[in-house]
Residue, then its C-alpha position, 0 to 999 in steps of 0.5 A: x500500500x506505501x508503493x502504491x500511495x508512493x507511486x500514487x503521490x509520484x503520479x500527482x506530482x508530475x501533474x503539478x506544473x510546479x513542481x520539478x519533473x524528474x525521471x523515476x530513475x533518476x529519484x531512485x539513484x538520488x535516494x541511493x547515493x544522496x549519503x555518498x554524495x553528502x560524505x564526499x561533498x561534505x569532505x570537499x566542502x570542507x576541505x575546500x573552506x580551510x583556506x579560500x585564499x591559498x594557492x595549495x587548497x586543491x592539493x588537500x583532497x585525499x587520494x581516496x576521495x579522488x577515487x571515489x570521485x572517479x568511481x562516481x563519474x563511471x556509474x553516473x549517466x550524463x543526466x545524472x552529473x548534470x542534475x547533481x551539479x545544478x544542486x551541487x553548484x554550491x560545493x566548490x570544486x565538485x562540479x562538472x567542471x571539474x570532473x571535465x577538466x581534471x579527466x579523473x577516469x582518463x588520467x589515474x589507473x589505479x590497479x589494486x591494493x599496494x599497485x603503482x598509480x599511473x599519472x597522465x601529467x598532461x591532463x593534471x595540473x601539479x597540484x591536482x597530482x598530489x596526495x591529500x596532504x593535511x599540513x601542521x598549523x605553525x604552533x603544532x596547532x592542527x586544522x580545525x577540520x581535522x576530528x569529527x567524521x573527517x578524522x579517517x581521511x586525515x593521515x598522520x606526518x609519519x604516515x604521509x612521509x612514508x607513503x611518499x617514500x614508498x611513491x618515491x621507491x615505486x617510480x624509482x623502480x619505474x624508472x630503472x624498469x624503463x631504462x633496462x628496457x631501453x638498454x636491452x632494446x638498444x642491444x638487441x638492435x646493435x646486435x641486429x645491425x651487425x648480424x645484417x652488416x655480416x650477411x650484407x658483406x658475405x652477401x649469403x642467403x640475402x643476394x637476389x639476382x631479381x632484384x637490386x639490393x638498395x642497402x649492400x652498397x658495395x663497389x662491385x655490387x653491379x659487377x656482382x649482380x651481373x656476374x650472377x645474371x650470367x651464371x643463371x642465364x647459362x643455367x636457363x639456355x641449357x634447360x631450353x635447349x633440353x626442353x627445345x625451346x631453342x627461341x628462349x635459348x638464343x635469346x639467352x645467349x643474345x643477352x650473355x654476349x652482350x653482357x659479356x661485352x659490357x662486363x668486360x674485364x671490369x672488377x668494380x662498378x667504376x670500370x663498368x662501361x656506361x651501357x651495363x645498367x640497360x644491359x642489367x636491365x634488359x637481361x633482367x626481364x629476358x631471366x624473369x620470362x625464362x624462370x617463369x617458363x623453366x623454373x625447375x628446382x631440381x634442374x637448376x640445382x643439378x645445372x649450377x652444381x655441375x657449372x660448380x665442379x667444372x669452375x673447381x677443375x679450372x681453378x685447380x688447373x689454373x693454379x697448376x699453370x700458376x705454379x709452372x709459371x712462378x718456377x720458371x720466372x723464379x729459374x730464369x735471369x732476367x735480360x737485363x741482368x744477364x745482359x750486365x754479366x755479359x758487358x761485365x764479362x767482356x770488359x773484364x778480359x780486355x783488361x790486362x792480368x795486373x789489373x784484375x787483381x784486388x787489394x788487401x789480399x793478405x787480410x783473406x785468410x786473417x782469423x782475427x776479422x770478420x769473413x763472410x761467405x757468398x755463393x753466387x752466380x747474380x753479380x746485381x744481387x751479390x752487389x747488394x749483399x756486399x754494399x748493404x753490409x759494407x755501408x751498415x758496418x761500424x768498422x769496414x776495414x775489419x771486413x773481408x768478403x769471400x764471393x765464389x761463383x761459376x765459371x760463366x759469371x767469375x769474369x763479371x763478377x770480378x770486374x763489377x767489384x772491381x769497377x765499384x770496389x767495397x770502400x774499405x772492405x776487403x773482397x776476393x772472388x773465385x771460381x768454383x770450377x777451379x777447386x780440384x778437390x771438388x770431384x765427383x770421388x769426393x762429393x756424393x752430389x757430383x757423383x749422383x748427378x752423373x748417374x743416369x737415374x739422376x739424368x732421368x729425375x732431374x730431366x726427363x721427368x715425365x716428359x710434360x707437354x703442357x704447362x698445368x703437366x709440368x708444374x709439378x716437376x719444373x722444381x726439381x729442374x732447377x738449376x740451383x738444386x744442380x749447381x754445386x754452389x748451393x752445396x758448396x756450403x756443406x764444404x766451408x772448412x775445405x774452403x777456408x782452412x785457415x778461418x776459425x769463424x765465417x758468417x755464411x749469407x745467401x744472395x737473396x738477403x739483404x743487411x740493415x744493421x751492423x753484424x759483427x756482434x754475431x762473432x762473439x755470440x755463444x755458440x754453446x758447443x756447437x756448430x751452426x748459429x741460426x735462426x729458428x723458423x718453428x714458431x708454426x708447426x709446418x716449420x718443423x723436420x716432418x715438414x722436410x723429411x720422409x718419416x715413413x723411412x725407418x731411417x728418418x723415423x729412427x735417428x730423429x724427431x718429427x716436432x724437432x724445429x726446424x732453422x733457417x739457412x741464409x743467414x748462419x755463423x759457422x764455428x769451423x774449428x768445431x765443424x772440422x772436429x765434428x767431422x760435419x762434413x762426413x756426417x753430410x756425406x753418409x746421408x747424402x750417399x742413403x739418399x741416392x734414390x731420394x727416400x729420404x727428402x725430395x730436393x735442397x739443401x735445406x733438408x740435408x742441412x738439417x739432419x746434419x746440424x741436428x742437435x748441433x744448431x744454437x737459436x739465436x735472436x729473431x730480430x737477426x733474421x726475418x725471412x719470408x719477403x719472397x712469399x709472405x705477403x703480412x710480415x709486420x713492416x716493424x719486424x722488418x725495419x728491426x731486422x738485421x737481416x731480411x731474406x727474400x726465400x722464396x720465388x719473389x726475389x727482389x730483381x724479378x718483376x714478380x717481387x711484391x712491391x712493398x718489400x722491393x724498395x728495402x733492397x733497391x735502395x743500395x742500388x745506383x741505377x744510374x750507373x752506366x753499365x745498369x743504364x745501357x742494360x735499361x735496368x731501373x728501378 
C-alpha cells in the first residue's frame, strides 16, 4: 500500500506544473547515493573552506576521495552529473567542471591494493597530482577540520612521509624498469645491425639476382649482380635447349654476349662501361620470362652444381699453370741482368792480368776479422749483399768478403767489384770450377748427378707437354738444386782452412744493421748459429723429411724445429772436429734414390746440424719477403737481416712491391753499365 500511495503521490506530482519533473530513475539513484554524495561533498566542502585564499587548497583532497570521485563519474549517466551539479553548484570544486577538466577516469589507473598509480601529467595540473596532504598549523596547532567524521581521511606526518617514500621507491623502480628496457632494446638492435652488416658483406642467403639490393652498397655490387645474371642465364639456355625451346635459348645467349661485352674485364662498378645498367636491365626481364617458363628446382640445382665442379677443375688447373709459371720466372735471369754479366764479362778480359787483381789480399785468410761467405752466380744481387753490409758496418776495414761463383759469371763478377770496389772492405772472388778437390770421388752430389737415374729425375721427368703437366716437376729442374754452389756450403772448412769463424749469407738477403756482434755470440758447443723458423708447426723436420723411412723415423724427431739457412755463423774449428762434413756425406750417399727428402739443401742441412744448431735472436733474421705477403713492416725495419726465400726475389718483376724498395735502395741505377742494360728501378 506505501508503493502504491508512493507511486500514487509520484503520479500527482508530475501533474503539478510546479513542481520539478524528474525521471523515476533518476529519484531512485538520488535516494541511493544522496549519503555518498553528502560524505564526499561534505569532505570537499570542507576541505575546500580551510583556506579560500591559498594557492595549495586543491592539493588537500585525499587520494581516496579522488577515487571515489572517479568511481562516481563511471556509474553516473550524463543526466545524472548534470542534475547533481545544478544542486551541487554550491560545493566548490565538485562540479562538472571539474570532473571535465581534471579527466579523473582518463588520467589515474589505479590497479589494486599496494599497485603503482599511473599519472597522465598532461591532463593534471601539479597540484591536482598530489596526495591529500593535511599540513601542521605553525604552533603544532592542527586544522580545525581535522576530528569529527573527517578524522579517517586525515593521515598522520609519519604516515604521509612514508607513503611518499614508498611513491618515491615505486617510480624509482619505474624508472630503472624503463631504462633496462631501453638498454636491452638498444642491444638487441646493435646486435641486429651487425648480424645484417655480416650477411650484407658475405652477401649469403640475402643476394637476389631479381632484384637490386638498395642497402649492400658495395663497389662491385653491379659487377656482382651481373656476374650472377650470367651464371643463371647459362643455367636457363641449357634447360631450353633440353626442353627445345631453342627461341628462349638464343635469346639467352643474345643477352650473355652482350653482357659479356659490357662486363668486360671490369672488377668494380667504376670500370663498368656506361651501357651495363640497360644491359642489367634488359637481361633482367629476358631471366624473369625464362624462370617463369623453366623454373625447375631440381634442374637448376643439378645445372649450377655441375657449372660448380667444372669452375673447381679450372681453378685447380689454373693454379697448376700458376705454379709452372712462378718456377720458371723464379729459374730464369732476367735480360737485363744477364745482359750486365755479359758487358761485365767482356770488359773484364780486355783488361790486362795486373789489373784484375784486388787489394788487401793478405787480410783473406786473417782469423782475427770478420769473413763472410757468398755463393753466387747474380753479380746485381751479390752487389747488394756486399754494399748493404759494407755501408751498415761500424768498422769496414775489419771486413773481408769471400764471393765464389761459376765459371760463366767469375769474369763479371770480378770486374763489377772491381769497377765499384767495397770502400774499405776487403773482397776476393773465385771460381768454383777451379777447386780440384771438388770431384765427383769426393762429393756424393757430383757423383749422383752423373748417374743416369739422376739424368732421368732431374730431366726427363715425365716428359710434360703442357704447362698445368709440368708444374709439378719444373722444381726439381732447377738449376740451383744442380749447381754445386748451393752445396758448396756443406764444404766451408775445405774452403777456408785457415778461418776459425765465417758468417755464411745467401744472395737473396739483404743487411740493415751492423753484424759483427754475431762473432762473439755463444755458440754453446756447437756448430751452426741460426735462426729458428718453428714458431708454426709446418716449420718443423716432418715438414722436410720422409718419416715413413725407418731411417728418418729412427735417428730423429718429427716436432724437432726446424732453422733457417741464409743467414748462419759457422764455428769451423768445431765443424772440422765434428767431422760435419762426413756426417753430410753418409746421408747424402742413403739418399741416392731420394727416400729420404725430395730436393735442397735445406733438408740435408738439417739432419746434419741436428742437435748441433744454437737459436739465436729473431730480430737477426726475418725471412719470408719472397712469399709472405703480412710480415709486420716493424719486424722488418728491426731486422738485421731480411731474406727474400722464396720465388719473389727482389730483381724479378714478380717481387711484391712493398718489400722491393728495402733492397733497391743500395742500388745506383744510374750507373752506366745498369743504364745501357735499361735496368731501373
Amino acid at each position: 500500500m506505501a508503493l502504491r500511495r508512493g507511486l500514487s503521490g509520484a503520479a500527482l506530482q508530475r501533474n503539478r506544473p510546479s513542481r520539478s519533473r524528474l525521471p523515476l530513475a533518476v529519484v531512485i539513484s538520488l535516494s541511493l547515493l544522496a549519503p555518498l554524495i553528502f560524505f564526499v561533498g561534505r569532505g570537499i566542502y570542507t576541505i575546500d573552506h580551510t583556506d579560500v585564499t591559498s594557492s595549495s587548497s586543491k592539493q588537500d583532497v585525499d587520494w581516496r576521495e579522488r577515487l571515489a570521485l572517479q568511481h562516481i563519474k563511471s556509474l553516473l549517466s550524463k543526466e545524472v552529473i548534470d542534475i547533481i551539479t545544478a544542486t551541487t553548484d554550491d560545493l566548490g570544486p565538485f562540479s562538472l567542471d571539474y570532473f571535465r577538466k581534471s579527466n579523473l577516469s582518463a588520467s589515474w589507473k589505479v590497479v589494486g591494493l599496494g599497485t603503482s598509480v599511473e599519472n597522465n601529467t598532461s591532463s593534471l595540473e601539479p597540484n591536482q597530482m598530489g596526495p591529500a596532504v593535511k599540513q601542521e598549523r605553525p604552533g603544532g596547532k592542527q586544522d580545525k577540520y581535522s576530528g569529527g567524521d573527517h578524522s579517517q581521511f586525515i593521515d598522520s606526518p609519519a604516515k604521509l612521509v612514508r607513503r611518499q617514500l614508498r611513491e618515491k621507491r615505486r617510480d624509482k623502480r619505474a624508472a630503472d624498469l624503463v631504462r633496462q628496457d631501453d638498454e636491452a632494446t638498444v642491444k638487441l638492435e646493435n646486435a641486429a645491425i651487425e648480424r645484417s652488416k655480416s650477411v650484407d658483406s658475405a652477401v649469403l642467403g640475402k643476394y637476389s639476382i631479381w632484384r637490386k639490393e638498395n642497402d649492400n652498397e658495395n663497389t662491385d655490387s653491379t659487377v656482382r649482380l651481373m656476374r650472377d645474371q650470367m651464371i643463371m642465364a647459362r643455367v636457363y639456355a641449357s634447360i631450353a635447349k633440353m626442353k627445345n625451346k631453342l627461341d628462349l635459348q638464343q635469346e639467352l645467349l643474345a643477352r650473355l654476349k652482350e653482357s659479356q661485352r659490357s662486363l668486360g674485364e671490369a672488377s668494380a662498378d667504376s670500370d663498368l662501361h656506361h651501357s651495363a645498367p640497360e644491359k642489367i636491365k634488359a637481361m633482367g626481364q629476358v631471366l624473369s620470362k625464362a624462370k617463369e617458363q623453366l623454373y625447375d628446382c631440381k634442374l637448376v640445382t643439378g645445372k649450377l652444381r655441375a657449372m660448380l665442379q667444372s669452375a673447381d677443375e679450372q681453378v685447380r688447373s689454373l693454379k697448376k699453370q700458376s705454379t709452372f709459371l712462378s718456377q720458371l720466372a723464379a729459374k730464369t735471369i732476367p735480360n737485363g741482368i744477364h745482359c750486365l754479366s755479359m758487358r761485365l764479362t767482356i770488359e773484364y778480359y780486355l783488361l790486362p792480368p795486373e789489373k784484375r787483381r784486388f787489394p788487401r789480399s793478405e787480410n783473406l785468410e786473417n782469423p782475427n776479422l770478420y769473413h763472410y761467405a757468398l755463393f753466387s752466380d747474380n753479380v746485381l744481387a751479390a752487389s747488394v749483399v756486399v754494399n748493404s753490409t759494407i755501408l751498415n758496418a761500424k768498422e769496414p776495414e775489419k771486413h773481408v768478403f769471400h764471393l765464389v761463383t761459376d765459371k760463366l759469371n767469375f769474369g763479371a763478377m770480378n770486374m763489377w767489384f772491381l769497377l765499384n770496389p767495397p770502400g774499405k772492405a776487403t773482397i776476393h772472388v773465385e771460381n768454383v770450377d777451379e777447386f780440384k778437390w771438388l770431384n765427383s770421388s769426393y762429393c756424393p752430389v757430383l757423383r749422383q748427378l752423373e748417374s743416369a737415374a739422376m739424368k732421368a729425375f732431374y730431366f726427363n721427368q715425365g716428359h710434360p707437354s703442357t704447362l698445368s703437366s709440368g708444374s709439378s716437376n719444373l722444381k726439381y729442374r732447377n738449376p740451383k738444386y744442380l749447381s754445386m754452389l748451393n752445396h758448396l756450403r756443406f764444404y766451408l772448412p775445405e774452403v777456408y782452412p785457415k778461418l776459425d769463424k765465417i758468417l755464411f749469407l745467401d744472395d737473396d738477403i739483404v743487411v740493415q744493421k751492423d753484424l759483427t756482434g754475431l762473432w762473439s755470440v755463444n755458440l754453446h758447443g756447437k756448430v751452426n748459429g741460426a735462426v729458428e723458423t718453428c714458431g708454426e708447426s709446418f716449420h718443423r723436420f716432418d715438414k722436410y723429411l720422409n718419416f715413413s723411412n725407418p731411417h728418418i723415423a729412427r735417428n730423429f724427431d718429427p716436432n724437432a724445429c726446424g732453422w733457417a739457412y741464409g743467414m748462419n755463423i759457422f764455428d769451423l774449428k768445431e765443424w772440422t772436429r765434428r767431422d760435419i762434413t762426413g756426417i753430410y756425406h753418409k746421408w747424402q750417399n742413403m739418399n741416392e734414390d731420394r727416400t729420404l727428402w725430395k730436393l735442397g739443401t735445406l733438408p740435408p742441412g738439417l739432419i746434419t746440424f741436428y742437435k748441433l744448431t744454437h737459436p739465436i735472436e729473431k730480430s737477426w733474421h726475418v725471412l719470408g719477403l719472397g712469399y709472405n705477403p703480412s710480415i709486420d713492416k716493424s719486424d722488418i725495419e728491426n731486422a738485421a737481416v731480411i731474406h727474400y726465400n722464396g720465388n719473389m726475389k727482389p730483381w724479378l718483376e714478380l717481387a711484391m712491391t712493398k718489400y722491393r724498395s728495402y733492397w733497391t735502395k743500395y742500388i745506383k741505377y744510374d750507373h752506366p753499365y745498369l743504364r745501357s742494360c735499361n735496368l731501373s728501378e
